[in-house]
C-alpha positions in Angstrom: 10.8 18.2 -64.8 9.4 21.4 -64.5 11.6 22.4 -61.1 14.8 21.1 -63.3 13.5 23.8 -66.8 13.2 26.3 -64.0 16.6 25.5 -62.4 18.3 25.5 -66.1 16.2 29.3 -66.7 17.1 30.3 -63.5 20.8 30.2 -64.2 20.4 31.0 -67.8 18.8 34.2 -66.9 21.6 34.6 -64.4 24.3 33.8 -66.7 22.9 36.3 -69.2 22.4 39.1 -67.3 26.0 39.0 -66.0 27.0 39.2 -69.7 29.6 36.6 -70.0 32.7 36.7 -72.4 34.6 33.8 -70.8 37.7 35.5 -71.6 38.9 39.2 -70.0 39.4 38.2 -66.7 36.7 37.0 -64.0 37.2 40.0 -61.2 36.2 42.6 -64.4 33.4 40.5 -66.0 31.5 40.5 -62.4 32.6 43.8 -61.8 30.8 45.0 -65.1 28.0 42.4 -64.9 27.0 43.1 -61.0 27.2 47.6 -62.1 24.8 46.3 -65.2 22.3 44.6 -62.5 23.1 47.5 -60.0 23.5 44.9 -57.5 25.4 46.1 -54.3 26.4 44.3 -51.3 23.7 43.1 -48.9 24.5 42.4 -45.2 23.7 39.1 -43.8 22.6 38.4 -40.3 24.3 35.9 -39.3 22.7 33.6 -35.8 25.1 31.9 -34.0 25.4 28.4 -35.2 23.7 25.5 -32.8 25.4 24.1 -30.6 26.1 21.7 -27.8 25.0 22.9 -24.8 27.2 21.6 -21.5 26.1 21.7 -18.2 28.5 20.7 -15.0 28.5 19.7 -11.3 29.8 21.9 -8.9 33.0 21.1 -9.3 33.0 21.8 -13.0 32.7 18.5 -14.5 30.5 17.9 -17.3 27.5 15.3 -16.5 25.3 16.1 -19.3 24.5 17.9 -22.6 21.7 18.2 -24.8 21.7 20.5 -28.4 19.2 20.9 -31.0 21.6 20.6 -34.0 25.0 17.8 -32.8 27.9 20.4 -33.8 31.3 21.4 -32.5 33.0 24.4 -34.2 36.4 24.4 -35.0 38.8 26.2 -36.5 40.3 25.9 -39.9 43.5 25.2 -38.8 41.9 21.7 -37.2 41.0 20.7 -40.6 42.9 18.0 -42.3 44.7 19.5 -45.3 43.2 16.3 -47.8 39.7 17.5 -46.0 39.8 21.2 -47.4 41.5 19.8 -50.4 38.8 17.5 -51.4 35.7 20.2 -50.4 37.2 22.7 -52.7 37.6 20.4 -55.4 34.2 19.3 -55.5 32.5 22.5 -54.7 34.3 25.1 -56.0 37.7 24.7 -57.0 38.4 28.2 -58.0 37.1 29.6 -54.5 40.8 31.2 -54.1 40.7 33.1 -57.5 37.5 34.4 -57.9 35.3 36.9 -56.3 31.5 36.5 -54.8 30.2 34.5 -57.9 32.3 32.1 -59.7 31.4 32.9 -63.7 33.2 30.1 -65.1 31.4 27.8 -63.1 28.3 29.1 -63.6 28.7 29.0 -67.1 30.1 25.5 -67.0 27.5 24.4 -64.6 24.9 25.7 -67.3 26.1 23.9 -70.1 26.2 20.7 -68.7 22.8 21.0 -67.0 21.3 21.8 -70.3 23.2 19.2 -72.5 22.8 16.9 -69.6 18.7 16.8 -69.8 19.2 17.7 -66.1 20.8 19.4 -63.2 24.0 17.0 -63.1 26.6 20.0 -61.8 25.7 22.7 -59.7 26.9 26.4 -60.0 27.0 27.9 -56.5 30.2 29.4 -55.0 31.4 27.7 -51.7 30.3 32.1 -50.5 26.9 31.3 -51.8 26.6 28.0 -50.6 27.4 29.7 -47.4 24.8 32.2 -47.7 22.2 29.5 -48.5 22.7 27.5 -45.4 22.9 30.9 -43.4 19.0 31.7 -44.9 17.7 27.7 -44.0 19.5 27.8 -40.5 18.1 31.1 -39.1 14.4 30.3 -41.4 11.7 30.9 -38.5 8.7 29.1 -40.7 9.2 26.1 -43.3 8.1 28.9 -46.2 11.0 30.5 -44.9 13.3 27.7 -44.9 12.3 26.5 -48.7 12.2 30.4 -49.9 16.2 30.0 -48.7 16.3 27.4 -51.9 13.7 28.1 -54.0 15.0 28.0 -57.8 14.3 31.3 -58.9 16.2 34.4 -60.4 15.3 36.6 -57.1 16.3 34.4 -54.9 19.9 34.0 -56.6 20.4 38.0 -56.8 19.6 38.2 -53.3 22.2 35.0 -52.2 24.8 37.2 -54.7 24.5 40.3 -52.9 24.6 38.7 -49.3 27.7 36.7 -51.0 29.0 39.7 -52.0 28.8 41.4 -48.6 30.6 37.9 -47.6 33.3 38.3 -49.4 34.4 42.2 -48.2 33.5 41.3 -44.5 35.8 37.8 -43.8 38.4 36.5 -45.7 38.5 33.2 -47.7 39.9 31.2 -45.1 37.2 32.4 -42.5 34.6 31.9 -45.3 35.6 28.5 -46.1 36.2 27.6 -42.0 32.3 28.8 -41.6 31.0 27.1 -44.6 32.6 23.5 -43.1 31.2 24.4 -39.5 27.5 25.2 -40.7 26.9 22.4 -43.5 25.0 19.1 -42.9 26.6 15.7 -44.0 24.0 13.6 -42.5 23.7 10.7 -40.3 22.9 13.7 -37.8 26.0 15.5 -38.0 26.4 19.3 -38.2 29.7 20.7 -39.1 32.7 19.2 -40.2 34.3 17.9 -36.7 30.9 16.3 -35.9 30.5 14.2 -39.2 34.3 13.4 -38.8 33.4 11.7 -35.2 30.0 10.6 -36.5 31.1 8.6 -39.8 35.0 7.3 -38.5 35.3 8.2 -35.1 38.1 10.2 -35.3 38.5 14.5 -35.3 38.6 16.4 -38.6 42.2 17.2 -38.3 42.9 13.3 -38.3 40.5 12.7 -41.7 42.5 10.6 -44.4 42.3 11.0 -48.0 39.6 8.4 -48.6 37.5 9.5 -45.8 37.9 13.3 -46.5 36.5 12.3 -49.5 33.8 10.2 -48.6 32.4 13.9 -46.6 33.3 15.9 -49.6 31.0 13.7 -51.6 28.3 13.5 -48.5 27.8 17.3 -48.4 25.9 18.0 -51.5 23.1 15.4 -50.9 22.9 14.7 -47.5 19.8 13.3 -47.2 19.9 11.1 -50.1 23.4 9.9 -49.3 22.9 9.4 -45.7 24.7 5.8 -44.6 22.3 5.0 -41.8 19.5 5.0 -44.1 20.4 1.3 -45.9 22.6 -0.1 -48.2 21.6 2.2 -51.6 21.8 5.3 -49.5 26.0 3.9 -48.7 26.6 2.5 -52.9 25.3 6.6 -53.7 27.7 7.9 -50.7 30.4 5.4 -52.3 30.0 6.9 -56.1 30.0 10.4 -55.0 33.1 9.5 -53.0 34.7 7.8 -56.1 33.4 11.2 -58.0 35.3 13.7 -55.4 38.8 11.6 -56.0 38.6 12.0 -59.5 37.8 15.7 -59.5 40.9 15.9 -56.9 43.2 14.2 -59.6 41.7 17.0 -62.6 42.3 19.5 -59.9 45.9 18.2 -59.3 45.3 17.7 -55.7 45.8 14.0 -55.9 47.9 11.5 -58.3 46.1 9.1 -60.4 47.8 6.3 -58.3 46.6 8.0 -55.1 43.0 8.0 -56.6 42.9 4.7 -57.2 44.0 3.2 -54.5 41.9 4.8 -52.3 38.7 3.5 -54.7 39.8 0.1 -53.7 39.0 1.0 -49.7 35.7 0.2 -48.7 32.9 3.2 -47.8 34.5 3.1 -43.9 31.5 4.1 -42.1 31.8 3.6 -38.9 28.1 5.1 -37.3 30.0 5.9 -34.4 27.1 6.9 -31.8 26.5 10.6 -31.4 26.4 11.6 -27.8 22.7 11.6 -26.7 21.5 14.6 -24.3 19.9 14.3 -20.5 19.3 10.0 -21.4 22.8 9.5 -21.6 23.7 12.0 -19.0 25.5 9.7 -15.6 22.4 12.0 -13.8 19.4 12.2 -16.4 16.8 13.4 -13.7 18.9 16.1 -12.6 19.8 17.2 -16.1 16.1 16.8 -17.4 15.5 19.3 -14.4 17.9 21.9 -15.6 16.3 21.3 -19.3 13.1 22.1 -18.2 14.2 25.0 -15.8 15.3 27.2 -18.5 12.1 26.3 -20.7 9.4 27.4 -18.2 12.3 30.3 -15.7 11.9 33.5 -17.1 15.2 34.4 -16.0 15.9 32.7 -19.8 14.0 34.8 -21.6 10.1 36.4 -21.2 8.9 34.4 -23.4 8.4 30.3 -24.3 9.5 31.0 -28.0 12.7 33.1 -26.5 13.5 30.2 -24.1 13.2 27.9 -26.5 15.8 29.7 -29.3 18.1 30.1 -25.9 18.2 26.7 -25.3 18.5 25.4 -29.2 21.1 28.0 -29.7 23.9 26.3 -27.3 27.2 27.2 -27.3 26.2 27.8 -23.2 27.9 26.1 -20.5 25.6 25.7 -17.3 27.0 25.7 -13.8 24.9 23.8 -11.8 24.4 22.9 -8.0 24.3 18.9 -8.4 27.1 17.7 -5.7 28.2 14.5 -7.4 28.9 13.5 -3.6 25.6 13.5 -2.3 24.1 12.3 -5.6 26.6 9.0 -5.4 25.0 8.5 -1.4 21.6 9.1 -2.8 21.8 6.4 -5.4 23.8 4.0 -3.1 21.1 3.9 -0.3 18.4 3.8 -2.7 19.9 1.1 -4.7 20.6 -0.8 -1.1 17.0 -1.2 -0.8 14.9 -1.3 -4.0 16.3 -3.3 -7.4 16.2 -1.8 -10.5 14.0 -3.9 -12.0 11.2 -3.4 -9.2 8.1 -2.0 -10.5 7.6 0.1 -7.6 10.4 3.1 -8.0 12.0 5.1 -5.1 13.4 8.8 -6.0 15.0 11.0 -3.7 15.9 14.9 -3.8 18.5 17.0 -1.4 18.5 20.7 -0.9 20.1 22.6 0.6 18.5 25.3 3.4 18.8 28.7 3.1 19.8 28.7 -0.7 17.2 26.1 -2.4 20.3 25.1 -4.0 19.2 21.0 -5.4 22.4 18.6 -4.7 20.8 15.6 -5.5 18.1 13.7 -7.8 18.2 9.9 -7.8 15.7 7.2 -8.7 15.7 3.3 -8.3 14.6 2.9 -12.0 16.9 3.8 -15.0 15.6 6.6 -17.5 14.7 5.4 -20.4 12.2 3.8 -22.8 13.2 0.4 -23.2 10.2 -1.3 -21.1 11.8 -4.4 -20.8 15.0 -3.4 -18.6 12.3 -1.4 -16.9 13.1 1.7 -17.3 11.0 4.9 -17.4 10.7 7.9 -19.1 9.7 10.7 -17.0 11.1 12.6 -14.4 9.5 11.0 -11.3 11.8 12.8 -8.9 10.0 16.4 -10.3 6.9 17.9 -10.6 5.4 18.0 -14.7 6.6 21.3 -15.4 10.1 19.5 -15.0 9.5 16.6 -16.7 7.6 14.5 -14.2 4.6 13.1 -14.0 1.7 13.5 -11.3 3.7 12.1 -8.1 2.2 9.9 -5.4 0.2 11.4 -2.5 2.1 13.0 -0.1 0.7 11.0 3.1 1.5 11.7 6.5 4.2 14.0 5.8 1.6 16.6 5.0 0.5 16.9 8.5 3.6 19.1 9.3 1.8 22.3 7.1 -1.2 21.8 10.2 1.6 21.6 12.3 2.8 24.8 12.2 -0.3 26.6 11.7 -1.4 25.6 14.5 1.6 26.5 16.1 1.6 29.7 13.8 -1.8 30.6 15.2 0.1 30.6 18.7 -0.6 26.5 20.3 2.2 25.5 22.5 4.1 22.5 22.5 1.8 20.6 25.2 -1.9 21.8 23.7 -3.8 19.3 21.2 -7.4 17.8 21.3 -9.2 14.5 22.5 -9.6 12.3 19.7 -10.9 9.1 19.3 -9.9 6.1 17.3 -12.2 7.0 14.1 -13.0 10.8 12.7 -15.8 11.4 11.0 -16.5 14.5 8.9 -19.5 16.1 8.9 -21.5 15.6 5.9 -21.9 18.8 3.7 -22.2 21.9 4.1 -20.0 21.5 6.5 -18.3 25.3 7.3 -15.7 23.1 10.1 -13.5 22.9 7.3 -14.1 26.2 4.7 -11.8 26.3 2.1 -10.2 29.4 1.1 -12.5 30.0 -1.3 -14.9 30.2 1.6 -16.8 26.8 -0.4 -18.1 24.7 2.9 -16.7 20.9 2.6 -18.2 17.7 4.0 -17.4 14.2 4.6 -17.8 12.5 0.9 -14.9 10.3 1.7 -15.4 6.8 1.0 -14.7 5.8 4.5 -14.5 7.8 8.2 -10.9 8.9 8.9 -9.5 6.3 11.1 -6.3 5.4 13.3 -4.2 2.1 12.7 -1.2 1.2 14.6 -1.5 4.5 16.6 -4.1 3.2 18.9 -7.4 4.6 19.7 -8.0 7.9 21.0 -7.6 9.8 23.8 -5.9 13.3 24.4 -3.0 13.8 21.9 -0.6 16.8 22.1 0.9 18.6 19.0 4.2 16.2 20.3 2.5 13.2 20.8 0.3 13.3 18.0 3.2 14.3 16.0 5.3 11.6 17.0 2.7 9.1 16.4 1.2 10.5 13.2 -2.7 9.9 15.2 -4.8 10.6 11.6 -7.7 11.3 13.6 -5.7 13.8 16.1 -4.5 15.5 12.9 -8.0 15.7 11.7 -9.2 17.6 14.5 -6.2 20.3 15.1 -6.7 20.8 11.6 -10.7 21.6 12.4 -8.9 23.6 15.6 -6.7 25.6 13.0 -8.6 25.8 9.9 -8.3 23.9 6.6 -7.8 27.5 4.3 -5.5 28.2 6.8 -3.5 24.9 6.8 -3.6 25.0 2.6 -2.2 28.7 3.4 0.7 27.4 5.5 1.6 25.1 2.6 1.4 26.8 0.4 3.8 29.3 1.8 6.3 26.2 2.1 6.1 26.2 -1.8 3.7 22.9 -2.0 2.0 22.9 -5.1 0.7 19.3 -7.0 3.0 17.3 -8.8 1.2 17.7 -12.0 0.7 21.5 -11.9 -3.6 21.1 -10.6 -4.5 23.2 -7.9 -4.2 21.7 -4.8 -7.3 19.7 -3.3 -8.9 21.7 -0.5 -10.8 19.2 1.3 -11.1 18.0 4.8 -8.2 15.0 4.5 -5.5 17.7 3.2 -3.8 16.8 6.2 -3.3 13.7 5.4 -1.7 14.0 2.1 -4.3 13.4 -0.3 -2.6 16.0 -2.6 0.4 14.3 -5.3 3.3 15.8 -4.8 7.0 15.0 -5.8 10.0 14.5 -3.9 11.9 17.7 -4.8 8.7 19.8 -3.9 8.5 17.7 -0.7 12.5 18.5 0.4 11.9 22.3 -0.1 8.7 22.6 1.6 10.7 20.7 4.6 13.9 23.0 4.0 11.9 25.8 5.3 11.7 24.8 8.9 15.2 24.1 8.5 16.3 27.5 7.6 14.1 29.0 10.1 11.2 30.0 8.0 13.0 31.5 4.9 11.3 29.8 1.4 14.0 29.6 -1.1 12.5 28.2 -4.9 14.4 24.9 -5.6 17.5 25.9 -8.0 19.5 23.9 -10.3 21.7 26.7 -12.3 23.8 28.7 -10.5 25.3 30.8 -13.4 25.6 30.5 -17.2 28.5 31.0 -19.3 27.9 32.3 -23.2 29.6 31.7 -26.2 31.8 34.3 -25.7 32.8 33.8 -22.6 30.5 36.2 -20.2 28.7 34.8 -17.0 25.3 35.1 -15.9 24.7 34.6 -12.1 21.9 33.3 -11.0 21.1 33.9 -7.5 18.6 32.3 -4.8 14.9 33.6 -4.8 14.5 33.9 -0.7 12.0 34.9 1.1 10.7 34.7 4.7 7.2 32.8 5.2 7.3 31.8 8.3 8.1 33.0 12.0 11.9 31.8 13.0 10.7 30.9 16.5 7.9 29.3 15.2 10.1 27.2 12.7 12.0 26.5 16.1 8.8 24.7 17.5 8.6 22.6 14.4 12.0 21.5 14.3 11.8 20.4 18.2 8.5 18.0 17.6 10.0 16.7 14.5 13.2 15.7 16.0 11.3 13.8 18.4 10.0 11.6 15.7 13.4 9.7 15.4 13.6 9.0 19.2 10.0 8.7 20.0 8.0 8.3 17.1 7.2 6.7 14.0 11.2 6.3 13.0 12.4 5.4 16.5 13.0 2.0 15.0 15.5 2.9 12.3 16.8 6.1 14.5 18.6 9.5 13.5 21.8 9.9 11.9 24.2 11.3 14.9 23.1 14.9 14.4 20.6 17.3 14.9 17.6 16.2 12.5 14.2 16.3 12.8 11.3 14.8 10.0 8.4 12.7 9.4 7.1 9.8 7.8 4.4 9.5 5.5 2.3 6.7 4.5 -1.0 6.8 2.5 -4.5 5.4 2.8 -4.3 2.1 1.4 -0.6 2.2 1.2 -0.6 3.4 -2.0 3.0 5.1 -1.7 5.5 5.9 1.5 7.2 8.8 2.1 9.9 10.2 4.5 11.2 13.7 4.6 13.6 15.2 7.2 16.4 17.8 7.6 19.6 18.5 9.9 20.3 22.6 9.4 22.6 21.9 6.7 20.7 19.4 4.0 16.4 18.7 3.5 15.5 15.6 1.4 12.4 13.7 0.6 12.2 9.7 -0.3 9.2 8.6 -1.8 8.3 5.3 -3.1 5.3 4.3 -5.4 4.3 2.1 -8.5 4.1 4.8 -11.1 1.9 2.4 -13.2 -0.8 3.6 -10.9 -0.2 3.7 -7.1 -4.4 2.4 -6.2 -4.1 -0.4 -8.5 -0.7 -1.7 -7.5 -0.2 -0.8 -3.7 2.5 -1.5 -1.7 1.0 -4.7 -0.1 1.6 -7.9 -0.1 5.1 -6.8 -2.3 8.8 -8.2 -2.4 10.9 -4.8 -3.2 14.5 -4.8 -3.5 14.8 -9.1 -2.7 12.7 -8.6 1.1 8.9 -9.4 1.3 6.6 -7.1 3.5 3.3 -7.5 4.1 2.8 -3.3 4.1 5.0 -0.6 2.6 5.3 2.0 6.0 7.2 5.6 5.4 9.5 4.1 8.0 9.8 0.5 6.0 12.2 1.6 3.1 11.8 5.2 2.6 13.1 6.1 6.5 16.1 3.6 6.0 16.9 5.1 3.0 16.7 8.7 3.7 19.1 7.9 7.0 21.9 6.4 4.8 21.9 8.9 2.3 22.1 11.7 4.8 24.8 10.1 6.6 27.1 9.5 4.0 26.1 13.2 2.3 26.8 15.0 5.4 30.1 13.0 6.0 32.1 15.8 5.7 30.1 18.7 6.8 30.9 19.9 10.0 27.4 19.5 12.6 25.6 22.3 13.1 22.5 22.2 15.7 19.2 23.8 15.7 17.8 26.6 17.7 16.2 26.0 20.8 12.2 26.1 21.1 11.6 29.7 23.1 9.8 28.1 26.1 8.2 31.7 27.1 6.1 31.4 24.2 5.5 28.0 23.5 6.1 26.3 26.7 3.0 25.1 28.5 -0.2 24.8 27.2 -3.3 27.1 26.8 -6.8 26.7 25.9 -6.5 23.1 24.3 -4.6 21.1 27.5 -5.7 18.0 28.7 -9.0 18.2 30.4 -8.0 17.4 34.3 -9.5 14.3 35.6 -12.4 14.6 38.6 -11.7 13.4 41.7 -12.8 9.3 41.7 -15.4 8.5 44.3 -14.3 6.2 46.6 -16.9 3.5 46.0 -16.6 3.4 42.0 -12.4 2.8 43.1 -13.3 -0.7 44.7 -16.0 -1.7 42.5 -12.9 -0.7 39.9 -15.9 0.9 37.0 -15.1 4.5 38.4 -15.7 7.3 35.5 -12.6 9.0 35.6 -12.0 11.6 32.3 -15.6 12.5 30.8 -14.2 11.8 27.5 -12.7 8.4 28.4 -16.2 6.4 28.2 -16.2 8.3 24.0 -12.5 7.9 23.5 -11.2 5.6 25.3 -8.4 6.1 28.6 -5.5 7.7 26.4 -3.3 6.1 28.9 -4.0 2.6 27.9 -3.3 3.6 24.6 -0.3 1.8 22.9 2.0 4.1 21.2 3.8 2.8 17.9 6.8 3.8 15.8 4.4 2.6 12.4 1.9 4.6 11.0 -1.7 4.1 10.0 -3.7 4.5 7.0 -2.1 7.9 6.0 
């Protein structure tokens, strides 16, 4: 009661001070009343109105959109005549004739809110109204926001000097286009041409007389007229409706015929569905991606707040680097192998070399957060700060960062260690493996580091050990290298934890006890690819405004690693498909090299592999927590198997998908290894065998290699394309 007495003053006080004859002529009663109140005109800032934000494939086809506020400008000339008809003549049907303020309806407005016991017809100019929603839109704070509407006689003055800036800076027609494009008429739509699609489906140039109406009546009260809120919301929408085609028929707009038979047609709403953003996006991973990318790049702005307006401004259309191509062969190989309704989920990433440019984001499970199709609602192809969660362990496919800094450090191709069939870490403080912190380590682990299907010991070289993923071979060339200096290696590859941590610096690093994320994964591997040159992962390749100017973005290059050494990578990791632990599914009729990865307790399987042209990483994992549902004893995508390897589903699937991405791309092969400097071996060869006395050669018990009676003959070792515990 006391906001409606302050309402009624408010005008009163508003009404009086503008000194109102109603006779004279309107333009020379607000002339006189505004030079009485020495009121001038006030400019307005005026934001740009939310809007959709687009974002496209390479090709320039929209795959996804997302907005703050649904709303699609248009112009006043793709507004139904019956739809401006029916606004004015609700709202203000003298907006033509008079100035900023409309004294007669002010006036009016105030006698029938007083004799009325209540606020039953409001006074406000369609300008005004304008300038009201102008103040709520751009409000930073929710003081701000109810200050915009606040019944009180400053707040009015101020809305009539901003309206009469309004009024000398556009036209009516550009007032009254703006004023449709910025108002609310619920059910979620902003603007005229979205509540036209949201409430019958059809554009605003298209609206009838009765449904013109019905958005006429729903502008005023959107909130309490709002048809998706039940049945008393639509019988207040339908009065209000009825309301507006009577006014039209006073205004002359309408016939009395026309008015009532349009009160015999039922409300109409149709709750057409507004587009959703990224979830309804054909690629929701990918377009999640790009959402998140302009929240946490400061390319869009130097700070979170200035991201964030950036993003819930729209009116942008994003360029993007997703090949719908290679997505299509991602989601086809993946879908080949693991069901949609598995619990365990395979995602996949493709980037390109040299450019970091992302062509491809695909998962087995459908985004979303209906549990019972099984879908999920996280990114699980990214790392958190896109969306995702805290990834799976990387496994074996960590073992290429001591890899090449071992190589790095200057090992050739032929030098490695003697190994056995179990490691075992020294127990603390053990300075072996110093982080980089220079913190000494030890062996806490659960369990000694042990081999599997690789055999027992023996000598390994950085090829064979490679090629065979030996755990406990990797363990000790990482003690050979250093551990700060294999976290330095990947870190220079861009590997950082899935869920943003810092990474784990303990003796297994090698073995992938870190959680990563398949996109992470691919651009650590694009590296070798591209010779040593670390490019960040990149989604947007340029940005269009509202009005029409680009923004390029380019790649963020940079070399980490020695080309030749890069060289030496890509030779041992070819080998892997012809002599290692994916000789059983093969390569993909090109130059490729890669590695499988499978963790300790087969908790998740990986495989990541390049040509020189595309990277990409395949992981698969139960994202309702990988160490309580392992990939044993499981029946993924309709076939049983006893244990999830890198090379079970993740190898078979990273070899389609490449094949049918590359399908076009002309082969391209990689540089040879320069054999001067890592041909031969140096200070870590194979130990030469003694000569065998005679004697111990017939009693057949002769020593042989020195390390044999620890390790084991390396040549009765039996190689295998699987992998062991990680």
């Amino acid at each position: 009661m006391t906001r409606l007495l302050l309402a009624a003053g408010t005008a009163g006080v508003l009404a009086a001070a503008i000194a109102l004859p109603l006779v004279g002529g309107a333009g020379l009663t607000v002339k006189s009343s505004t030079e009485a109140l020495n009121l001038e005109p006030e400019n307005l800032a005026e934001p740009p109105l939310k809007m959709l934000t687009i974002l496209k494939d390479v090709n320039g086809k929209q795959i996804g959109q997302f907005y703050k506020e649904y709303r699609i400008p248009v112009g006043l000339d793709k507004v139904s005549k019956e739809m401006k008809d029916a606004i004015i003549a609700i709202e203000d049907y003298r907006f033509y004739e008079h100035g900023p303020i409309d004294i007669e309806g002010t006036a009016r407005a105030l006698l029938k809110n007083v004799t009325g016991g209540g606020v039953v017809q409001g006074g406000s100019s369609i300008t005004q109204q304008y300038v009201k929603q102008v103040l709520v839109n751009s409000a930073a704070t929710k003081a701000e926001a109810e200050a915009a509407i606040a019944p009180t006689l400053s707040r009015k003055l101020n809305e009539l000097r901003y309206a009469m800036a309004i009024e000398e800076k556009y036209t009516k027609d550009q007032i009254l286009e703006k004023y449709l494009n910025i108002s609310y008429f619920g059910a979620g739509a902003h603007g005229i041409e979205a509540a036209a699609y949201r409430f019958f489906g059809v554009k605003a140039a298209k609206l009838s007389l009765v449904q013109a109406a019905t958005l006429a009546a729903a502008v005023q009260k959107p909130v309490s007229t709002d048809p998706t809120l039940g049945n008393d919301a639509k019988g207040r929408l339908l009065d209000r409706r009825n309301l507006v085609l009577d006014t039209m028929v006073v205004r002359g707009k309408i016939t009395q015929p026309q008015a009532d038979e349009a009160k015999k047609a039922p409300l109409g709403y149709k709750n057409t569905r507004i587009p959703g953003g990224c979830e309804e996006s054909k690629y929701p991973y990918f377009c999640f991606y790009v959402k998140n990318e302009i929240l946490d790049n400061d390319d869009f702005g130097k700070t979170e707040k200035e991201r964030l307006d950036f993003l819930n401004a729209g009116g942008i259309t994003i360029q993007s680097t997703l090949d719908p191509k290679m997505q299509k062969a991602s989601e086809k190989a993946i879908r080949n192998y693991v069901s949609k309704k598995d619990k365990p989920v395979a995602s996949q990433a493709m980037i390109v070399p040299g450019t970091g440019e992302i062509r491809s984001m695909a998962a087995s499970r459908e985004y979303g957060l209906n549990a019972k199709k099984n879908q999920i609602a996280f990114n699980v192809v990214a790392d958190k700060a896109h969306g995702g969660g805290r990834g799976f362990q990387q496994g074996s496919t960590a073992k290429v960062y001591t890899l090449a800094a071992a190589l790095d450090a200057g090992m050739k191709l032929n030098d490695g260690n003697n190994t056995g069939r179990v490691y075992s870490v020294a127990p603390y403080p053990n300075r072996a493996f110093e982080t980089c912190g220079g913190k000494a380590t030890g062996g806490d682990a659960p369990h000694p580091v042990a081999n599997s299907s690789e055999g027992g010991g023996g000598f390994k070289t950085l090829q064979t050990g490679t090629w065979g993923s030996v755990n406990t071979f990797f363990m000790k060339l990482e003690e050979q290298v250093g551990l700060c200096q294999t976290v330095k290696m990947a870190k220079d590859l861009g590997i950082k934890r899935a869920d943003g941590g810092k990474l784990e610096e303990v003796p297994t690093f090698t073995l992938g006890v870190n959680e990563m994320d398949p996109v992470t994964v691919a651009n650590s591997y694009a590296v070798f690819a591209a010779r040593g040159v670390y490019c960040r992962p990149k989604a947007i390749s340029s940005v269009t405004d509202r009005d029409g100017k680009v923004m390029k973005y380019g790649n963020k290059c940079k070399e980490v690693l020695d080309e030749e050494v890069a060289d030496a990578v890509n030779s041992i990791l070819s080998g892997v498909f012809t002599k290692g632990t994916m000789s059983g599914v093969g390569g993909i009729n090109r130059d490729a090299a890669g590695k499988t990865g499978t963790t300790d307790g087969y908790t998740a399987a990986w495989f990541a592999g390049y040509t020189p042209d595309l990277a990409s990483a395949v992981s698969i994992g139960d994202p309702r927590g990988a160490f309580k549902h392992d990939l044993t004893g499981v029946t993924i995508g309709g076939t049983y198997y006893p244990y999830v390897y890198g090379a079970s589903i993740s190898g078979p699937i990273w070899k389609q998908s490449m094949m049918e991405a590359l399908e076009n791309v002309d082969k391209s092969s990689f540089f040879p290894v320069n054999s001067e400097r890592f041909g031969g071996c140096s200070d870590y060869c194979a130990p030469k065998k003694p000569k065998k006395d005679r004697d111990d050669d017939d009693r057949g018990n002769g020593h042989g290699n020195p390390f044999d009676d620890i390790f084991g003959n390396p040549g009765e070792q039996e190689e295998s394309p699987e992998e062991g515990d990680f």
